[in-house]
Every structure is written in structure tokens, then in C-alpha cells.
ZAVO-622272 format. One line per field, with one value per residue: x, y, z of N, C-alpha, C in turn; residue number from 0. Coordinates in nm, 4 decimals. Each point is the difference from the previous one (the first is absolute). Layout:
<rs>
nc1: (X,...)
nc2: (Y,...)
nc3: (Z,...)
cac1: (X,...)
cac2: (Y,...)
cac3: (Z,...)
cc1: (X,...)
cc2: (Y,...)
cc3: (Z,...)
num: (NUM,...)
</rs>
This chain:
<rs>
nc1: (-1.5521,0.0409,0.1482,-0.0566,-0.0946,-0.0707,-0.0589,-0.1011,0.1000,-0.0343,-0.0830,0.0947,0.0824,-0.1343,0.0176,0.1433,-0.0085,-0.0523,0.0524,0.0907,-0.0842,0.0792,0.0195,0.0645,0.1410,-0.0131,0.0249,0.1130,0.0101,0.1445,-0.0288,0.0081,0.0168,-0.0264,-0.0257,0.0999,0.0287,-0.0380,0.0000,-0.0483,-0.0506,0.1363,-0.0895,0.0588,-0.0229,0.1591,0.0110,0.1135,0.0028,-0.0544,0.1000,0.0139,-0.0866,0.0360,0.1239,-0.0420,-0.0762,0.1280,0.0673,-0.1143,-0.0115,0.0696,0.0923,0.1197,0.0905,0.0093,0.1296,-0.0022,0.1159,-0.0616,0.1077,-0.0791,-0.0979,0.0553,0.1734,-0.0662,-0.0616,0.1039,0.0361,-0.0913,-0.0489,0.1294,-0.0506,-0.0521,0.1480,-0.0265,-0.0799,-0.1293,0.0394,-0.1099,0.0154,-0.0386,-0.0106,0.0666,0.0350,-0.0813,0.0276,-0.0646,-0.0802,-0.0121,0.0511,-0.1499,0.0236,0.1290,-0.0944,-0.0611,0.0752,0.0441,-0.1682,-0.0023,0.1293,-0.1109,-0.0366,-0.0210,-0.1379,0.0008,-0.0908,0.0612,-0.0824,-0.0650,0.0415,0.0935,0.0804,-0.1171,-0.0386,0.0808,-0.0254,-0.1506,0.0292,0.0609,-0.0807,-0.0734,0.1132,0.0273,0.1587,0.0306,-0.1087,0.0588,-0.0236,-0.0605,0.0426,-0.1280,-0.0444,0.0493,-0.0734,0.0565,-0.1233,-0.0332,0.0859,-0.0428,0.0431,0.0046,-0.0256,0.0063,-0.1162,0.0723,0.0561,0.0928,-0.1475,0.0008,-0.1570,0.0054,0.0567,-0.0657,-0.0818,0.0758,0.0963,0.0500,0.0926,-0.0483,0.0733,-0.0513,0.0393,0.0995,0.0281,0.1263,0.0486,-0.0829,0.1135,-0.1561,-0.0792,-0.1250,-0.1212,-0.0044,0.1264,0.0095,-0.1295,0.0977,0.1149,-0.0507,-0.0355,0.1565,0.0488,-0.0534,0.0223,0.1018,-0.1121,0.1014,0.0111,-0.0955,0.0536,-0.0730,0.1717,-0.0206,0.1399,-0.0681,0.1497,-0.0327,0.1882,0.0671,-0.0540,-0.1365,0.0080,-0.1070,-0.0359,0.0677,-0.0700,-0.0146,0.0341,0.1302,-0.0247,0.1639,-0.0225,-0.1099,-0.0242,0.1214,0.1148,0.0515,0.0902,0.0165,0.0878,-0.0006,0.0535,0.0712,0.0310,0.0880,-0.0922,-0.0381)
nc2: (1.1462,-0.0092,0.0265,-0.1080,0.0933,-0.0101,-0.0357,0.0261,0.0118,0.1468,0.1370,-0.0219,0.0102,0.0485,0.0622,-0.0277,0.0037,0.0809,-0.0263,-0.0290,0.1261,0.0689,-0.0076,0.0755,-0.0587,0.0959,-0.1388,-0.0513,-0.1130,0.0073,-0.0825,-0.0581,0.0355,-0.1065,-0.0542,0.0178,-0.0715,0.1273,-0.0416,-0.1754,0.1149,-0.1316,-0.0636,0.1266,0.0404,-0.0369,0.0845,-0.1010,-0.0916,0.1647,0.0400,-0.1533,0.0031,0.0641,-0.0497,-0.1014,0.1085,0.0297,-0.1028,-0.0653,0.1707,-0.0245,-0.0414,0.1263,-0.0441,0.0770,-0.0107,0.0434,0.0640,0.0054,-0.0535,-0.0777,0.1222,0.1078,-0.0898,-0.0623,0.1065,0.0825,-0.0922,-0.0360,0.0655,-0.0171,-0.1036,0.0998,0.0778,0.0100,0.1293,-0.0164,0.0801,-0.0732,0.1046,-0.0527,0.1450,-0.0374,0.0911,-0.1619,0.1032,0.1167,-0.0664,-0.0277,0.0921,-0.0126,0.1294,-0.0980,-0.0190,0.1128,0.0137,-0.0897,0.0047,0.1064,-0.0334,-0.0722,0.1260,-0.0317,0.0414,0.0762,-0.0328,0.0961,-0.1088,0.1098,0.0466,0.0963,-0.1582,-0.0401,0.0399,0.1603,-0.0245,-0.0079,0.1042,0.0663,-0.0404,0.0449,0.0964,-0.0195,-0.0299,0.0747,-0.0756,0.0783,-0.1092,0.0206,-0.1193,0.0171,-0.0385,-0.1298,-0.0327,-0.0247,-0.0374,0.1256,0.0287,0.0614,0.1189,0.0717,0.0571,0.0508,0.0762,0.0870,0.1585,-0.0374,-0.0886,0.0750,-0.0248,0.0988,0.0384,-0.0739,0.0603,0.1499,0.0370,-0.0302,0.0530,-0.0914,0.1037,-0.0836,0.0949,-0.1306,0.1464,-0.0756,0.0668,0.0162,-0.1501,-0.0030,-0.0628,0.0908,0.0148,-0.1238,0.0041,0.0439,-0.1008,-0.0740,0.0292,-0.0114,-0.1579,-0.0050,0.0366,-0.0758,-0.0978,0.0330,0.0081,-0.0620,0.0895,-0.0656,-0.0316,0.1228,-0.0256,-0.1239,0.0173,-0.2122,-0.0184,-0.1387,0.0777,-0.0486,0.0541,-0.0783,-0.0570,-0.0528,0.1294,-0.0541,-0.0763,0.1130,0.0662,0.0332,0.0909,0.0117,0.0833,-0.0235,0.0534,-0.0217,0.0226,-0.0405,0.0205,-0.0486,0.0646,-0.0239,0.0892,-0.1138,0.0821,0.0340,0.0259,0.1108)
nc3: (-0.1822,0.1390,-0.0392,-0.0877,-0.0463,0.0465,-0.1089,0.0559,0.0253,0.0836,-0.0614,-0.0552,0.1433,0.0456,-0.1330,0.0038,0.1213,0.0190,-0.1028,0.0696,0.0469,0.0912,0.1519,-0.0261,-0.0717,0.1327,0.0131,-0.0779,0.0594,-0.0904,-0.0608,0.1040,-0.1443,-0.0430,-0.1301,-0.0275,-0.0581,-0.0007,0.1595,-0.0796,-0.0602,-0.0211,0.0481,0.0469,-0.1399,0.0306,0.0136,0.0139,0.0661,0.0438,-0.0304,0.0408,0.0471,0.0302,0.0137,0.0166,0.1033,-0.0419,-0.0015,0.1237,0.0048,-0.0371,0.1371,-0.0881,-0.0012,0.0701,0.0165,0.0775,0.0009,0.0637,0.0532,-0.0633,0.1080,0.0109,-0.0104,0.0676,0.0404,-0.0090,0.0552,0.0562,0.0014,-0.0030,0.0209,0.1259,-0.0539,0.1319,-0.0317,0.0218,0.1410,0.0314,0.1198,0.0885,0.0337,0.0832,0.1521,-0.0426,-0.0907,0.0246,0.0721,-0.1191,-0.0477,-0.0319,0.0674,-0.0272,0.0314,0.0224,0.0972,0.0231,-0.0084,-0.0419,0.0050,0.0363,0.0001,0.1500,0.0045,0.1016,0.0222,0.1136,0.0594,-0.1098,0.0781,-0.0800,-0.1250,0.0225,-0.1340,0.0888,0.1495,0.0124,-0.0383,0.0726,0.0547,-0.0644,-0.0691,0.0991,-0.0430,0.1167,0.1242,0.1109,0.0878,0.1563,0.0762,0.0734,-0.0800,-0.0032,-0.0798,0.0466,0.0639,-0.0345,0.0344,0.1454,-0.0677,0.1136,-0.0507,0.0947,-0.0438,-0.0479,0.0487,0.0283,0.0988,-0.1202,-0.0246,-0.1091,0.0810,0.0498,-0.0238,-0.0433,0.0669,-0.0741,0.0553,0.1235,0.0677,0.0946,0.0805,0.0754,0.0655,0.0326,0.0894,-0.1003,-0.0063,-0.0752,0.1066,0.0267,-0.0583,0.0591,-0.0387,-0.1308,-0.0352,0.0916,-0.0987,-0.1134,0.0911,0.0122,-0.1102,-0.0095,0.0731,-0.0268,-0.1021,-0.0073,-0.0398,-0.0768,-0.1195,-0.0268,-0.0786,0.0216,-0.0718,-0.1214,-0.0849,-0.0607,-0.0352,-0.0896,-0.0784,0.0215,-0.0668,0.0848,-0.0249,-0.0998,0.0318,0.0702,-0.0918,0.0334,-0.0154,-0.0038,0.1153,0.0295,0.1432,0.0378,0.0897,-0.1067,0.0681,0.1035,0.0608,0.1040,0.0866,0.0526,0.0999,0.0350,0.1195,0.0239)
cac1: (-0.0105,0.0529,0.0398,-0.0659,-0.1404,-0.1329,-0.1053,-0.1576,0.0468,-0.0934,-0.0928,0.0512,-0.0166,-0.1170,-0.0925,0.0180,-0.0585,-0.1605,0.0207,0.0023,-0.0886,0.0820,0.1018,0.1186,0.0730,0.0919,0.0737,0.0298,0.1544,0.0840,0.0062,0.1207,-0.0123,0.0197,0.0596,0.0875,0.0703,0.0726,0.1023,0.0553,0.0763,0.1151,0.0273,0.1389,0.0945,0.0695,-0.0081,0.0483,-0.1555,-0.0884,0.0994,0.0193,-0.1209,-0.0227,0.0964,-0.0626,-0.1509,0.0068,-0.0335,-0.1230,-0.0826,0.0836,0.0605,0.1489,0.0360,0.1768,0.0724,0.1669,0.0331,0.0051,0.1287,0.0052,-0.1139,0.0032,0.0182,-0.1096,-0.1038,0.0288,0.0434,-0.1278,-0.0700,0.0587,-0.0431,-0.1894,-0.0094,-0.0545,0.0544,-0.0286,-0.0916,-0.0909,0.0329,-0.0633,0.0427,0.0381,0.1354,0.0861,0.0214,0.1786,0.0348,0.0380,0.0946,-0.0089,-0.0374,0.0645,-0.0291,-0.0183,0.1169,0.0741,-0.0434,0.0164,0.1040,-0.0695,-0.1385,-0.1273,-0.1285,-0.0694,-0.0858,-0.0802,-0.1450,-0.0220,-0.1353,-0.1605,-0.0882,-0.0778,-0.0139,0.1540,0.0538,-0.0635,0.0302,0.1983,-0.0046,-0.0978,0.0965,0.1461,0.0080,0.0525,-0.0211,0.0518,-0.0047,0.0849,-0.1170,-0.0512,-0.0391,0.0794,-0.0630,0.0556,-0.0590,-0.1083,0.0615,-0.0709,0.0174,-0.1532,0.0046,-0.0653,-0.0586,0.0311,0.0307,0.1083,0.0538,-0.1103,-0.0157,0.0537,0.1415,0.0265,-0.1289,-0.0623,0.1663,-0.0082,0.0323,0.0024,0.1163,0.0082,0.1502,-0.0417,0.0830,-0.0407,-0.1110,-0.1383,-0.0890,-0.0607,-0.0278,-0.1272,-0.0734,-0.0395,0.1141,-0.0723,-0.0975,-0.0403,0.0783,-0.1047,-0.1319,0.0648,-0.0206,-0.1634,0.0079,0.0780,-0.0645,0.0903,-0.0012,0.0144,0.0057,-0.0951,-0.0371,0.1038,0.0198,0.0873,0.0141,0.0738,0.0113,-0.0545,-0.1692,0.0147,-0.2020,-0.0520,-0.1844,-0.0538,0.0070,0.1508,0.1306,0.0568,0.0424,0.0811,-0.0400,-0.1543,-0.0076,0.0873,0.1377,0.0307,0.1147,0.0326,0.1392,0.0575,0.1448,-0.0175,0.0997,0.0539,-0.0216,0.0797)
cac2: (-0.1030,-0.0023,-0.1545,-0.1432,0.0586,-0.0882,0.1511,-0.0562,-0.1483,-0.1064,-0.0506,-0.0809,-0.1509,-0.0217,-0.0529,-0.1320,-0.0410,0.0483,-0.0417,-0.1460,-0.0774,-0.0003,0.1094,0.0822,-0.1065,0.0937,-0.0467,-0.1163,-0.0306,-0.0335,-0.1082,-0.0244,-0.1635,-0.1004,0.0169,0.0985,-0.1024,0.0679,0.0837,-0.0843,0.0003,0.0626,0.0335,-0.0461,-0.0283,0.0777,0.1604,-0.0478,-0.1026,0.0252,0.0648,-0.1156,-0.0286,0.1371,-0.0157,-0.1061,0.0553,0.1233,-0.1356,0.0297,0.0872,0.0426,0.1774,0.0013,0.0610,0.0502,0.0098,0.0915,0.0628,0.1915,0.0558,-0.0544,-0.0605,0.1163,-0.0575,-0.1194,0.0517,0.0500,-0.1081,-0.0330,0.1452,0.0200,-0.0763,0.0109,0.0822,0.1172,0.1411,0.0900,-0.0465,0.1105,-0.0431,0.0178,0.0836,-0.0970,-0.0112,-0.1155,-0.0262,0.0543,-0.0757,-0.1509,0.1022,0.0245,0.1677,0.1106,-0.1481,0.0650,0.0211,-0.1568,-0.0235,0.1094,-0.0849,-0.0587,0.0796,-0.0694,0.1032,-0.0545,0.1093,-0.0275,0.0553,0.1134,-0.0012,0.1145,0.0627,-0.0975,0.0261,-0.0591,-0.1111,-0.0991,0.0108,-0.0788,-0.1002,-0.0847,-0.0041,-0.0525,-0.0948,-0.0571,0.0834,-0.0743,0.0643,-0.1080,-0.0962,0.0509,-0.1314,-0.0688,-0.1702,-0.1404,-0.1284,0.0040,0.0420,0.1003,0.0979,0.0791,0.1410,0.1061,0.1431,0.1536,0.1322,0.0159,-0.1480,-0.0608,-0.1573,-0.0422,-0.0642,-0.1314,-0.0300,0.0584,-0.0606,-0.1167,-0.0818,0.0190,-0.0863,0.0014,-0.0439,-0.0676,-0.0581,-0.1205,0.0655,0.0517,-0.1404,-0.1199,-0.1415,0.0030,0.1336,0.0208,0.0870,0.1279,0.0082,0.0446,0.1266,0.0904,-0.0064,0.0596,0.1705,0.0298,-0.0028,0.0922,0.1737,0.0450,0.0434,-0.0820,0.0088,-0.0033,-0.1423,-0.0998,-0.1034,-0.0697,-0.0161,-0.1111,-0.0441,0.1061,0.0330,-0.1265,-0.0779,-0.1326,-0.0429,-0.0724,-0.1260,-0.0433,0.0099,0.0833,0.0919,0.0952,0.1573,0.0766,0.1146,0.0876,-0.0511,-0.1214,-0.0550,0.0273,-0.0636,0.0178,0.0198,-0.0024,0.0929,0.0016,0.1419,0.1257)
cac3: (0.1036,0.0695,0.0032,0.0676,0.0422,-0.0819,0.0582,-0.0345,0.0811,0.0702,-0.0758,-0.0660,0.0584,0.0401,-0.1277,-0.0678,0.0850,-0.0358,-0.0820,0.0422,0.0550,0.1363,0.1050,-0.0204,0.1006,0.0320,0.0508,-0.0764,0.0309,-0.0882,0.0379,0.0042,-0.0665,0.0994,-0.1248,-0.0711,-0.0905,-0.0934,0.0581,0.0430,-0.0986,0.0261,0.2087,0.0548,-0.0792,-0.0027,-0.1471,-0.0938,-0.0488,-0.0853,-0.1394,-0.0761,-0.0078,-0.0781,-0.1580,-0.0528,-0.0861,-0.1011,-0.1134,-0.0539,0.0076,-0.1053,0.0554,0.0463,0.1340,0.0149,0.1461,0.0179,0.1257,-0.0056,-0.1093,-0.1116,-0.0939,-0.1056,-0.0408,-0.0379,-0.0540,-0.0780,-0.0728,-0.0184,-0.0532,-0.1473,-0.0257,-0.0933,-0.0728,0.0777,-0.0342,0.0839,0.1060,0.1047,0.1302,0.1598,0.0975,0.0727,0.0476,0.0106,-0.1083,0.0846,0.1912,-0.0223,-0.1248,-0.1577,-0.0248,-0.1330,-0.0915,-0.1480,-0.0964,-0.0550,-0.1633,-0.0322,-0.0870,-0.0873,0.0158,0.0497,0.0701,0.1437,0.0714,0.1837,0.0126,0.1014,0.0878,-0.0345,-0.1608,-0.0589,-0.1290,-0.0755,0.0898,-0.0789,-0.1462,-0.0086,0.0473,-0.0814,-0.1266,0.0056,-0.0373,0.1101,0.1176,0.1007,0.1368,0.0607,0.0458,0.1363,0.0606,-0.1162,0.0152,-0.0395,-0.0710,-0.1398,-0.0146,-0.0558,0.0685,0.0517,-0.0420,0.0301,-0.0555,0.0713,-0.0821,-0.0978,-0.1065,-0.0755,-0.0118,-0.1317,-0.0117,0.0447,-0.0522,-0.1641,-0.0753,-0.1070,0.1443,0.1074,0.1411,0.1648,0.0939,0.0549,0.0849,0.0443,0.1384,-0.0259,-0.0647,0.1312,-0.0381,-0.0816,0.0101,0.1152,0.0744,-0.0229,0.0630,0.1261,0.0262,-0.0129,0.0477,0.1428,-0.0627,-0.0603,0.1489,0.0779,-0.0602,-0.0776,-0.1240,-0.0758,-0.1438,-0.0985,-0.1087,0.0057,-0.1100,0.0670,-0.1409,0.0195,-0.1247,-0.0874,-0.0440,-0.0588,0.0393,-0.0518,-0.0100,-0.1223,-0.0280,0.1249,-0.1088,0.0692,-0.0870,0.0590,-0.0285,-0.0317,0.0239,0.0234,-0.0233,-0.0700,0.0519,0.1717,0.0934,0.1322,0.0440,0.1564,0.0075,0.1447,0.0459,0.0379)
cc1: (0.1361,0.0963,-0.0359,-0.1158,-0.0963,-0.1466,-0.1349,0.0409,-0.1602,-0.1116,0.0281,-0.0307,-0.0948,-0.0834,0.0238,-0.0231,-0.1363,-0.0125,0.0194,-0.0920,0.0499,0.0248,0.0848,0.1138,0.1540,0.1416,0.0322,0.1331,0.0117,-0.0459,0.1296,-0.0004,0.0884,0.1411,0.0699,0.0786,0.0807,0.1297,0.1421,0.1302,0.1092,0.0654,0.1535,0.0856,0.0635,0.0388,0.0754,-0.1106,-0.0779,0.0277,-0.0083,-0.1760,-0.0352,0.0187,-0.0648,-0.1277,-0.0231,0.0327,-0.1069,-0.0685,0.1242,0.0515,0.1354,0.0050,0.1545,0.0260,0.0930,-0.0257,-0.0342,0.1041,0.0126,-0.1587,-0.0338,0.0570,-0.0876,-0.1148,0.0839,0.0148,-0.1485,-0.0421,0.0990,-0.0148,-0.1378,-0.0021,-0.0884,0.0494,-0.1277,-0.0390,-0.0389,0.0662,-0.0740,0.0705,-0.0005,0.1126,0.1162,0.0640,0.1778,0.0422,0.1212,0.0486,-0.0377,-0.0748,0.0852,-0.0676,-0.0238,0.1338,0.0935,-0.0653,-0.0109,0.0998,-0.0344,-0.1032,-0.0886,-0.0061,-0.0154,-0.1096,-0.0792,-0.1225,0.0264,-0.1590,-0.1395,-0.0090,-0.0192,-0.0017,0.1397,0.0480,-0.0714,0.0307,0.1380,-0.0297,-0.0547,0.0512,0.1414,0.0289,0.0123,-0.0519,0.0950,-0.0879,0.0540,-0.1110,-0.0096,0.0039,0.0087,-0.1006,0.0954,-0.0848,-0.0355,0.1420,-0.0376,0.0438,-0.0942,0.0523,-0.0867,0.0000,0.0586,-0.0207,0.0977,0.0482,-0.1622,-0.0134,0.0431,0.1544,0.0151,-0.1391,0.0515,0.1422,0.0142,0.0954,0.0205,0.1463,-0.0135,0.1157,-0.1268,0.0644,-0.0437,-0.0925,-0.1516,-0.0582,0.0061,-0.0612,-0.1080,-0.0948,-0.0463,0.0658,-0.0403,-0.1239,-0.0048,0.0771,-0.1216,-0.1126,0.0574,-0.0174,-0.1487,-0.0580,0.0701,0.0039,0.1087,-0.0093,0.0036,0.0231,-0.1246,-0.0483,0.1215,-0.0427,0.0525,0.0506,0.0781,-0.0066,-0.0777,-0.1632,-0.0028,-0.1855,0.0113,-0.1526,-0.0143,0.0785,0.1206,0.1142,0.0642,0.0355,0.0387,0.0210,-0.0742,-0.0235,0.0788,0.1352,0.0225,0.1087,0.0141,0.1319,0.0109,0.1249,0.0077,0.1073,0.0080,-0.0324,0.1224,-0.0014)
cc2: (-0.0199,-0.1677,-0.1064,0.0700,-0.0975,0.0965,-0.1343,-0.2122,-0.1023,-0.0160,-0.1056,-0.1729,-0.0091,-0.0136,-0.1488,-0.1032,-0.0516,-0.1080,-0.1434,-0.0787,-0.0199,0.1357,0.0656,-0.0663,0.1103,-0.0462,-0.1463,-0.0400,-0.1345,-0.2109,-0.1088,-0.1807,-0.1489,-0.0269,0.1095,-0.0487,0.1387,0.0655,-0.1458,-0.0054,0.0791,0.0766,-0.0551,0.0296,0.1841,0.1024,-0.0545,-0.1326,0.0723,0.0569,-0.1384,0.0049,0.1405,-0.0197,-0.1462,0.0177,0.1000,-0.0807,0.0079,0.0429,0.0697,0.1347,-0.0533,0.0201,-0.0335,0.0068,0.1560,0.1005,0.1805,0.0890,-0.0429,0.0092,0.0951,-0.0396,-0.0983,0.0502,0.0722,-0.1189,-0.0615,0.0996,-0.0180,-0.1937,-0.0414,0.0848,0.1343,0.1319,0.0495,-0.1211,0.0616,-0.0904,0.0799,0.1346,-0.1043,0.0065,-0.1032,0.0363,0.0558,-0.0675,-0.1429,0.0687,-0.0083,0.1104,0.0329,-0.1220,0.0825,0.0983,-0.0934,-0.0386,0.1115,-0.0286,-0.1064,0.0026,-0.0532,0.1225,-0.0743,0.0923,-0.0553,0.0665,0.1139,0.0008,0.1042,-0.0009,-0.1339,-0.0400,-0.0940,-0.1589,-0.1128,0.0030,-0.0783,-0.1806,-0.0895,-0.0463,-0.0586,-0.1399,-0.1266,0.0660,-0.0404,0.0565,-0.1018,-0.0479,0.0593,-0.1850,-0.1243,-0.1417,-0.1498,-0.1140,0.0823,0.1072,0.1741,0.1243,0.1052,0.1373,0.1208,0.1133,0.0569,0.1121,-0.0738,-0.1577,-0.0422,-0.1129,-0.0049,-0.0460,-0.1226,-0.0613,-0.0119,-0.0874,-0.1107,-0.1114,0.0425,-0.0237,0.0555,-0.0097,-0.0175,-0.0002,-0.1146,-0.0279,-0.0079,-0.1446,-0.0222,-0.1363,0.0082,0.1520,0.0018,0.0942,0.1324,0.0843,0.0270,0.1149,0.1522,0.0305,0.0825,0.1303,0.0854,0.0143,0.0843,0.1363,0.0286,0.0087,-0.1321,0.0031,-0.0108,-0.1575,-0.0672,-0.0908,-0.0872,-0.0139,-0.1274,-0.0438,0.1156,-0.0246,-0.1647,-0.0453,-0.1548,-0.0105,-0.0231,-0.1702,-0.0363,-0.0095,0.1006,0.1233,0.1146,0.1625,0.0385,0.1229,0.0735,-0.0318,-0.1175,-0.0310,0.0280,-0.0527,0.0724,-0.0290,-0.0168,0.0584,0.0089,0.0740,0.0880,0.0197)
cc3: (0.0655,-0.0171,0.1593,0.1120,-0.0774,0.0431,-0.0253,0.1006,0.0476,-0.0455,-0.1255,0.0405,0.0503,-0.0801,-0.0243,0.1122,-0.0098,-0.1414,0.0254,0.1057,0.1432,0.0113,-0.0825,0.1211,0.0080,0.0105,-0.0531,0.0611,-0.0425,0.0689,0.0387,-0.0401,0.0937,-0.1001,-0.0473,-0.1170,-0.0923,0.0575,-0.0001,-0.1936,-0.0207,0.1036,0.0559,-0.1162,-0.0322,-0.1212,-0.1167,-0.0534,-0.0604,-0.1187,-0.0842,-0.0199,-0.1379,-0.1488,-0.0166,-0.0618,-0.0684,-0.1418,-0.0775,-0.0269,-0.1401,-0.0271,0.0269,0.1840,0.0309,0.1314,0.0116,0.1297,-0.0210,-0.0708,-0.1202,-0.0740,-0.1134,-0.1298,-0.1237,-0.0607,-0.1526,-0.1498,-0.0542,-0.0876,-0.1507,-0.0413,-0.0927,-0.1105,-0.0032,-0.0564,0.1424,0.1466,0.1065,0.1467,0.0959,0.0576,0.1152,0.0408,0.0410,-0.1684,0.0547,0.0899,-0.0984,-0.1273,-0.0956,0.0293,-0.1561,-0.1485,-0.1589,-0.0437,-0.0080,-0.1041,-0.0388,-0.1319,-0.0916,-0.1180,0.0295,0.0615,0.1241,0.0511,0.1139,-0.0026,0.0993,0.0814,-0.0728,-0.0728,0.0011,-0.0950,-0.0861,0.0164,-0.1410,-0.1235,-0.0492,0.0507,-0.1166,-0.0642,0.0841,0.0284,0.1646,0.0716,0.1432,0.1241,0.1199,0.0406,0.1439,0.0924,-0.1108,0.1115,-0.0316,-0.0576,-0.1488,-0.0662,-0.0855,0.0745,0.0128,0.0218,0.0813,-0.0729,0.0953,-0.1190,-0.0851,-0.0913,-0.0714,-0.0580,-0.1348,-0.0289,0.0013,-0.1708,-0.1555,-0.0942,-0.0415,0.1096,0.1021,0.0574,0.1144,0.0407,0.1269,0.1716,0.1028,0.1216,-0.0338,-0.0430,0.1808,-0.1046,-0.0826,0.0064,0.1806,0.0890,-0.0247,0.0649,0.1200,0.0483,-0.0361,0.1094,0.1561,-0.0192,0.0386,0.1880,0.0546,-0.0527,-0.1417,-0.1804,-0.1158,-0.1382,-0.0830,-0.0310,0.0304,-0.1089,0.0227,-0.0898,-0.0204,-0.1472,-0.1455,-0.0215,-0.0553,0.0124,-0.0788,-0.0437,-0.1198,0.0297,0.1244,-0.0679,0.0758,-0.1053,0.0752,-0.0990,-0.1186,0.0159,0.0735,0.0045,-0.1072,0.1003,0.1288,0.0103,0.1178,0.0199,0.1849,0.0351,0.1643,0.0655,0.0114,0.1517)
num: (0,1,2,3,4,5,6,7,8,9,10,11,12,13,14,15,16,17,18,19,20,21,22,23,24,25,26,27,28,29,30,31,32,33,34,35,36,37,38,39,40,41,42,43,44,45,46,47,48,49,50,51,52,53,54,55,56,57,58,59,60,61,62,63,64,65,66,67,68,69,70,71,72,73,74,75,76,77,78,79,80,81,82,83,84,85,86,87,88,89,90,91,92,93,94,95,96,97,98,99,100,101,102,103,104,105,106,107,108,109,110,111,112,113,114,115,116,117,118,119,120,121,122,123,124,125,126,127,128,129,130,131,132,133,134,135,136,137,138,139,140,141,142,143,144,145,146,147,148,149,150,151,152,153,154,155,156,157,158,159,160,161,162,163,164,165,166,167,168,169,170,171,172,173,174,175,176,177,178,179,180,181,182,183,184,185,186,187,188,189,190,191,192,193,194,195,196,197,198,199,200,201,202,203,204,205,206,207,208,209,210,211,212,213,214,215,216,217,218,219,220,221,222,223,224,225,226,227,228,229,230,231,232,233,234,235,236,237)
</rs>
């Protein structure tokens, strides 16, 4: 099948038509609500306001988070990673890894004997396998939520969803550029994509904070099923 081809479309939508009991409706345009109240949150508030909004709801959702400068974030991670008492971690093929200098990140731990391994794009297997078992996953944030304090992750070749999923901890670098105010921002960045034909992410992840649930008795019980630990790092663009 041909990438973003859809085959059987129309007999498809004329069954379910047919199904609802109406026309087949060729044509749907977007409603233009009277009400918007989601575009009135944290409206006007400046990239630094949203870094204070960021780091206040990372409190609650019970996630480190850190400050520093590009020249210093290789630095910081190295320092983190020998904190958690880290020997293996999985990282994102992701050219913001060289664009912002942690391309030499597995030989600076190398000296430590910490293992690093970049998702390769053609071994599956290996990628999941090293992931399951290691002690630290890293990748960067695509898009960083301020009110839920959540970073959103696009699926690509070279950034799998287990990095962020299988590691006993999670760290997002966070460059600062990517916090907006809420998912609405996102959303409508995807919904422009999607209009203007352009190539979309399989899977967008939203990840806020390490693995956690309340469905026994609304008791908060932090990492269940995946990361026990999240810290984010906000970092300066490049």
C-alpha cells in the first residue's frame, strides 16, 4: 500500500451511511464555535511564565525538573545518569542529540562503565530488547504542555516509543521553545499538518510524569507500569 493511500474509502463511507440511516455527507466544515474558553488559558503568557507554570506542575505530578544552558546540558545529564546509579541507557537516533552536544554522550560514560545504546532504525528486536532491561531512557520533548505538565513525543524511524515506555527512568530534555500553554496548541498544530497534506507521526505520545494510577480507591500509586521516575531538563534552544 502506497504511503497515506486508503483503498475500499467509499464503499466504506456509504455502508456506514446507509447504516445511519442518511445521505453519504461529502462535505463537513469545521464549526465555528461562539465559545472557545480553551484558547483563554494562559493567554498572553510569556515562554518564561510558562517555564514557572511548568516547574510548579511538575510538583504535582511528581517529576524532577531542572534548569541549564546547552553548554552545560551534557554536563547535567552526565551528572544525572551517575546519580540514578545508572550502568545502561537507551536514547532517541535524534539529530537534536548532536545539534545541542550530547553526539559524544556514550563515550564520556564509557569511563564510567555506563552502556549507551541509540535506537537503531533496523533492529527492532535489539532496540526493545536493550530497552526493557535498561536502567535510563533519554529523548527530547517535540512539544512540552505547561498546565498538565506533559511532554508529547512524536513516533518517528529513529525515536521509538520504548525509550520513553520500558526504562526504569524517564529524562526529557526539554528545549525551551516547544512549552506552550496546553494540548490545544498541539492539536491544532497537527490539525494544520493534516490540512496542508503534510506527513503526520504514526503515534503521538503524551507522557506527564512517570507511570502512576488511582483506580483502587483514588490512592495515587506512582510507577505501576512503566518509568518509576521522570525528570525533565529545560534547556536553551540552539
Amino acid at each position: 500500500m502506497a504511503v497515506g493511500q486508503a483503498h475500499n474509502r467509499n464503499s466504506f463511507l456509504d455502508n456506514l451511511a446507509k447504516n445511519l440511516g442518511r445521505e453519504r455527507r461529502h462535505h463537513v466544515e469545521k464549526p465555528n464555535w461562539t465559545h472557545q474558553p480553551q484558547w483563554e488559558v494562559l493567554k498572553g503568557a510569556s515562554q518564561d511564565d510558562l517555564v514557572e507554570v511548568l516547574k510548579k506542575q511538575c510538583k504535582l505530578i511528581h517529576t524532577d525538573i531542572h534548569e541549564t544552558v546547552s553548554s552545560e546540558l551534557s554536563t547535567l545529564i552526565t551528572h544525572l545518569i551517575k546519580e540514578y546509579g545508572a550502568k545502561t541507557v537507551v536514547t532517541w537516533d535524534d539529530p537534536r542529540f548532536e545539534e545541542f552536544g550530547l553526539n559524544d554522550l556514550d563515550e564520556e560514560l564509557s569511563n564510567e562503565q555506563v552502556t549507551v545504546h541509540t535506537w537503531d532504525r533496523e533492529g527492532a528486536e535489539e532496540n526493545l530488547a536493550f530497552s526493557a532491561t535498561a536502567d535510563i531512557g533519554i529523548t527530547f520533548s517535540d512539544a512540552t504542555l505547561a498546565e498538565s505538565g506533559t511532554v508529547v513525543l512524536y513516533s518517528d524511524k529513529g525515536k521509538g516509543r520504548a525509550v520513553s515506555l520500558l526504562p526504569a527512568v524517564y529524562l526529557a530534555i526539554i528545549p525551551k521553545s516547544t512549552i506552550v500553554p496546553r494540548m490545544t496548541q498541539v492539536a491544532t498544530e497537527i490539525h494544520r499538518k493534516v490540512e496542508k497534506g503534510d506527513m503526520v507521526p504514526s503515534c503521538v505520545n503524551f507522557i506527564s510524569g512517570p507511570s502512576n494510577s488511582a483506580d483502587i480507591e483514588m490512592n495515587l500509586i506512582v510507577g505501576v507500569h512503566g518509568p518509576v521516575k521522570a525528570t525533565y531538563i529545560i534547556v536553551d534552544d540552539k
